[in-house]
KOLKOLDREN-653494 format. One line per 2 residues: number of its first residue (from 1); their letters; for each residue x, z, y of N, C-alpha, C. Coordinates in Angstrom, 1 decimal. Layout:
BEGIN
NUM) a) X:Z:Y:X:Z:Y:X:Z:Y  ...
This chain:
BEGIN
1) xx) 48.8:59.7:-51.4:48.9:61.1:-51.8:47.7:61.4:-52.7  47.8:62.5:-54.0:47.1:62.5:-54.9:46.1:63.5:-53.9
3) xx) 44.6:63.9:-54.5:43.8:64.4:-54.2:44.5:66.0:-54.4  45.3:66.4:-55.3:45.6:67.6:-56.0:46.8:67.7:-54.4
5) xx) 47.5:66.8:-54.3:48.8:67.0:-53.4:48.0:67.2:-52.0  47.0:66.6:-51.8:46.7:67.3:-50.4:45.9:68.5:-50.7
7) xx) 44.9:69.0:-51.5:44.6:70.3:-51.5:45.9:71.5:-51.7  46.8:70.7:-51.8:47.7:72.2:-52.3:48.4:71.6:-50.6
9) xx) 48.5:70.9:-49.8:49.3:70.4:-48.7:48.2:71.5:-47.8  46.6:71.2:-47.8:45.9:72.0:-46.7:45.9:73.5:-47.2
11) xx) 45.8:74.1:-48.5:45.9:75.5:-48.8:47.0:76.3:-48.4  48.4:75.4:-47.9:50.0:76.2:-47.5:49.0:75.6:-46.0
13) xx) 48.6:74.9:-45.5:48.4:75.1:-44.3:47.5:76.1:-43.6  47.0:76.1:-44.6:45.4:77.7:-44.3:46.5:78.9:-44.2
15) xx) 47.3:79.2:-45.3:48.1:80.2:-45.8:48.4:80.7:-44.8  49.2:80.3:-43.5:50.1:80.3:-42.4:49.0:81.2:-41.6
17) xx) 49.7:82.2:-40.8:49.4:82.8:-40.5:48.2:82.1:-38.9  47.2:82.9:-38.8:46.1:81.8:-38.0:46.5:82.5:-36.7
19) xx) 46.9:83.6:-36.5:46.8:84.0:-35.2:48.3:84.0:-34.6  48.4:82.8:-33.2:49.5:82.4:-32.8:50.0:83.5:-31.4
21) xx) 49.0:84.2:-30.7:49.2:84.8:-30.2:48.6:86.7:-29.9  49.5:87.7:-29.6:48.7:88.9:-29.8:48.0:88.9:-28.8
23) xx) 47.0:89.8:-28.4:46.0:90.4:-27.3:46.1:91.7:-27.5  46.3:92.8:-26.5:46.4:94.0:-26.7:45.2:94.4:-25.3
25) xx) 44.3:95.7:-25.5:43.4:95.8:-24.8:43.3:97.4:-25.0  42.8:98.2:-24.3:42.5:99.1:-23.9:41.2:99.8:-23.6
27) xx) 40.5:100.2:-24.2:39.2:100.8:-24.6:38.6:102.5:-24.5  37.6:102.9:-24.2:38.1:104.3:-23.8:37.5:104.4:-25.2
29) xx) 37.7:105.7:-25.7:37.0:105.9:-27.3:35.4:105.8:-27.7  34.7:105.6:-26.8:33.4:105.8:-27.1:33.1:104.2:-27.4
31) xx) 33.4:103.2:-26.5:33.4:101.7:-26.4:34.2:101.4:-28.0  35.3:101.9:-28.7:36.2:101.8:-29.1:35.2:102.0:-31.0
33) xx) 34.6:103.2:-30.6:34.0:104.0:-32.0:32.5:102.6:-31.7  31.9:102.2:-31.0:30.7:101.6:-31.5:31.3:100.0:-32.0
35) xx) 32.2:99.5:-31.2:32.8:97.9:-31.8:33.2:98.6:-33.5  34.0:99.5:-33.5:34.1:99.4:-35.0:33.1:100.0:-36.2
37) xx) 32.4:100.5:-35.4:30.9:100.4:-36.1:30.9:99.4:-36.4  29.7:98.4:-35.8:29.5:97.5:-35.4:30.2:96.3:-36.3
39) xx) 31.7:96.3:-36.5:32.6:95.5:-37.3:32.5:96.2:-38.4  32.1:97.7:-38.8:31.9:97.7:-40.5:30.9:97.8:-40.8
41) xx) 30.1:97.1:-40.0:28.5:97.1:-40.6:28.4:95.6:-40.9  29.4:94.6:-40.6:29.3:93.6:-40.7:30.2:93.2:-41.9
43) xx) 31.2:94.4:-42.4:32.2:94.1:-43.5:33.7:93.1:-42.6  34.2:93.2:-41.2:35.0:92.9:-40.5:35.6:93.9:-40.3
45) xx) 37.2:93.5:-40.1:38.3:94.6:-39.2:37.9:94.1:-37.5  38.2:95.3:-37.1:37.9:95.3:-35.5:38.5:94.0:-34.9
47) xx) 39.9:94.0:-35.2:40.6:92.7:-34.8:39.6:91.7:-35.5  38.9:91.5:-36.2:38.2:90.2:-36.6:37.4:89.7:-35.8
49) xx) 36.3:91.2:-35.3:35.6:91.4:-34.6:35.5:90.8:-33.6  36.7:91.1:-32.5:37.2:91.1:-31.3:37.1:89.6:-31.5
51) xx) 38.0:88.6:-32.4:38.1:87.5:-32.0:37.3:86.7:-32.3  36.1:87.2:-33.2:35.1:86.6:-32.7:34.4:86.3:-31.8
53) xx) 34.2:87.3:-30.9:33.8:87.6:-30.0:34.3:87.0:-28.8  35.5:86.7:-28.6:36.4:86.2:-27.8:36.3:84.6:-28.0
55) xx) 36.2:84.3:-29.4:36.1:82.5:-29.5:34.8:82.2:-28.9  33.8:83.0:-29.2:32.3:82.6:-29.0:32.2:82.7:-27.1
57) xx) 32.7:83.4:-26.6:32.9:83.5:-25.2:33.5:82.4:-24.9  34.6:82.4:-25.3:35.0:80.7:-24.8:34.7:79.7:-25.0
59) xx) 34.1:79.4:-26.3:33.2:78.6:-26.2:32.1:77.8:-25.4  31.4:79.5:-25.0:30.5:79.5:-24.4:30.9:78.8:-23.0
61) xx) 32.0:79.2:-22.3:32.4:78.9:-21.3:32.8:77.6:-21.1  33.5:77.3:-22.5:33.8:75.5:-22.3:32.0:74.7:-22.1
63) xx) 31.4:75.1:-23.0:30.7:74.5:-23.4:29.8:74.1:-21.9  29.7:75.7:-21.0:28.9:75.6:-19.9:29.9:74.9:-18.8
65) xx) 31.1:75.1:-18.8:32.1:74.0:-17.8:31.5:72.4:-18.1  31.4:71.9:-19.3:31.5:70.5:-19.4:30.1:70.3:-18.5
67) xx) 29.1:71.3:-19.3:27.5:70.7:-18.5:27.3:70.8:-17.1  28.3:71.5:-16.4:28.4:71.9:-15.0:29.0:70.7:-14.3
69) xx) 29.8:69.8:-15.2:30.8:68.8:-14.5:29.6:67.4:-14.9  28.6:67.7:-15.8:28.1:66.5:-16.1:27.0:66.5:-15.0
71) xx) 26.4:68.0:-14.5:25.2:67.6:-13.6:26.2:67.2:-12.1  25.2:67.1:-11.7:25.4:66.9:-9.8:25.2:67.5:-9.1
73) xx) 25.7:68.0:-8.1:25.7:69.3:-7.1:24.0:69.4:-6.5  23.2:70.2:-6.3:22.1:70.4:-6.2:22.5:69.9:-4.3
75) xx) 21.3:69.1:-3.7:21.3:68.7:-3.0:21.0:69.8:-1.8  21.2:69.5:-1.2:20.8:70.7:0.2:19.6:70.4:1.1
77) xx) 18.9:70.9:1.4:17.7:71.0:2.4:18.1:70.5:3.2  17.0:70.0:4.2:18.3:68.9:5.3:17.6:70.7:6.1
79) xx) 18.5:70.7:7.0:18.9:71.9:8.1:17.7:71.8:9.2  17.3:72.9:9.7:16.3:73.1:10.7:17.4:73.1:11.6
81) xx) 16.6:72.6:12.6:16.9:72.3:14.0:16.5:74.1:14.8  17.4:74.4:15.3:16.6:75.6:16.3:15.8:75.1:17.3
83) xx) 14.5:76.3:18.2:13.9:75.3:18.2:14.1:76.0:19.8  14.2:75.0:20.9:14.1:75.3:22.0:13.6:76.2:22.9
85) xx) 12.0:75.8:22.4:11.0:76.6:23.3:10.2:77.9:22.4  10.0:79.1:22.4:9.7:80.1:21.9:7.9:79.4:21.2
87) xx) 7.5:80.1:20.4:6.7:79.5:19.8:5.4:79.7:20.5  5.4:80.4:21.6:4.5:80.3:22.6:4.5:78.9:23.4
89) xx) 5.6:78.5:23.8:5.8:77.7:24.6:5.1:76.2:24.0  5.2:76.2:22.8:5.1:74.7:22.3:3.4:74.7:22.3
91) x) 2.7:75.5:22.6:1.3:75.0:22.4:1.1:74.5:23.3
């Protein structure tokens, strides 16, 4: 395949619409007016915003899942014994 036939092959693949599923969320208006602040101070629509925000959280989350599965469960203190005699008693 020529160089020209796969850039025009990946450009109809970019083309396609990126977002496969909606998310609908509910915001009270004050939360609502600073995110779109916030997204036009950045030159973003709120929806851009949002999933940014959203990829970077999951990310975050895969990223800390894998390191969580790579360490080893922190070991445990070995357990006190209760102790018989009142602390008077042992002297």
């Amino acid at each position: 395949m020529s160089v020209l036939s796969r850039l025009e092959k990946r450009l109809r693949e970019r083309a396609r619409p990126r977002l496969e599923e909606r998310l609908t969320i509910r915001l009270d208006p004050a939360t609502h007016g600073a995110l779109e602040e916030l997204a036009q101070e950045h030159g973003m629509t709120l929806s851009e915003l949002a999933r940014e925000v959203l990829t970077m959280l999951a990310e975050e989350y895969r990223s800390r899942g894998a390191k969580e599965k790579l360490q080893e469960p922190p070991k445990e203190p070995p357990k006190k014994r209760p102790s018989l005699f009142s602390g008077s008693a042992r002297e």
